[in-house]
C-alpha positions as CSV (number, residue, x, y, z in Angstrom):
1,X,0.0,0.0,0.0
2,X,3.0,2.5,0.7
3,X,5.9,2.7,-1.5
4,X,9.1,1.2,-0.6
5,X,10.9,4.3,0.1
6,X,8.2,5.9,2.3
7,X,7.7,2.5,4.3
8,X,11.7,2.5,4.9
9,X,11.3,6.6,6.0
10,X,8.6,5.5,8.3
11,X,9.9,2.4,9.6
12,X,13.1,4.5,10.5
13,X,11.2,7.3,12.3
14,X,9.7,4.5,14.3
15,X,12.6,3.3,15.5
16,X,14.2,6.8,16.5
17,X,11.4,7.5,18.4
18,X,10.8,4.2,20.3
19,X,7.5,3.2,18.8
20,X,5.8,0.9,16.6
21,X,5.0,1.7,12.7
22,X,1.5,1.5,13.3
23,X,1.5,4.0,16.3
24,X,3.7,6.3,14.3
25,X,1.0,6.0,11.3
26,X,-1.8,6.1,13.6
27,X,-0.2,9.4,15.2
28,X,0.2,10.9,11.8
29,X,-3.3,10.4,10.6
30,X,-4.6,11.4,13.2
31,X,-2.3,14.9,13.1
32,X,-3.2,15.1,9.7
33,X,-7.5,15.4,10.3
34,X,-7.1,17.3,13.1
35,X,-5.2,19.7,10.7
36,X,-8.1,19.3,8.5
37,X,-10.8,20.2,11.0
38,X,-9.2,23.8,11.2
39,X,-9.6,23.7,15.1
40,X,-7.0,25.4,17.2
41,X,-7.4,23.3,20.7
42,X,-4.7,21.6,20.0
43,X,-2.2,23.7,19.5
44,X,0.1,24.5,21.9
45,X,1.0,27.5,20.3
46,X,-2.2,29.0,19.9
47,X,-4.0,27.2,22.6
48,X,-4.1,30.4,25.6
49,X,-3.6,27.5,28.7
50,X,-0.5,26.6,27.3
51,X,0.4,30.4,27.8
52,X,-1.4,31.4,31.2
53,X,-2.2,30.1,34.5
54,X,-5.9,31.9,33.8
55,X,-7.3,34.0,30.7
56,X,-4.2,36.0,30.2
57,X,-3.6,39.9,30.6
58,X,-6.5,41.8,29.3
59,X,-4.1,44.5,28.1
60,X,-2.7,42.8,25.2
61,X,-3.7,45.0,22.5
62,X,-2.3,48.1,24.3
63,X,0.9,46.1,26.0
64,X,1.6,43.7,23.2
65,X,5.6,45.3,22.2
66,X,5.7,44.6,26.8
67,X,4.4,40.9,26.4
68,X,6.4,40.0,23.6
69,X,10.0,41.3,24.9
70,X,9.5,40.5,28.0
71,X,12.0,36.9,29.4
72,X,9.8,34.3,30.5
73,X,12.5,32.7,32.5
């Protein structure tokens, strides 16, 4: 079903990361149609808990330049 060269890529990537070929397919798929639903819940990037302990600063249009330089660390 998958050509040779793309199994091999897969079956390798497995293997780095500890895993079986299904789970890494399984995990790719399922990466794929989330992708496709356009939803933004799960990613951590966009997703505001990843960001904040609560709902954030509510000053972020005015303070954005402060936010953004500011070190998290």
């Amino acid at each position: 079903m998958l050509p040779d060269a793309l199994r091999a890529q897969l079956q390798r990537e497995a293997e780095r990361d500890k895993t079986s070929f299904g789970e890494l397919v399984r995990r790719a798929l399922q990466k794929y149609l989330l992708g496709k639903q356009g939803t933004f819940a799960q990613d951590p990037f966009l997703s505001n808990q990843t960001v904040f302990q609560d709902a954030g600063p509510t000053d972020v249009a005015e303070r954005h330049d402060v936010y953004l330089a500011r070190d998290p660390h």
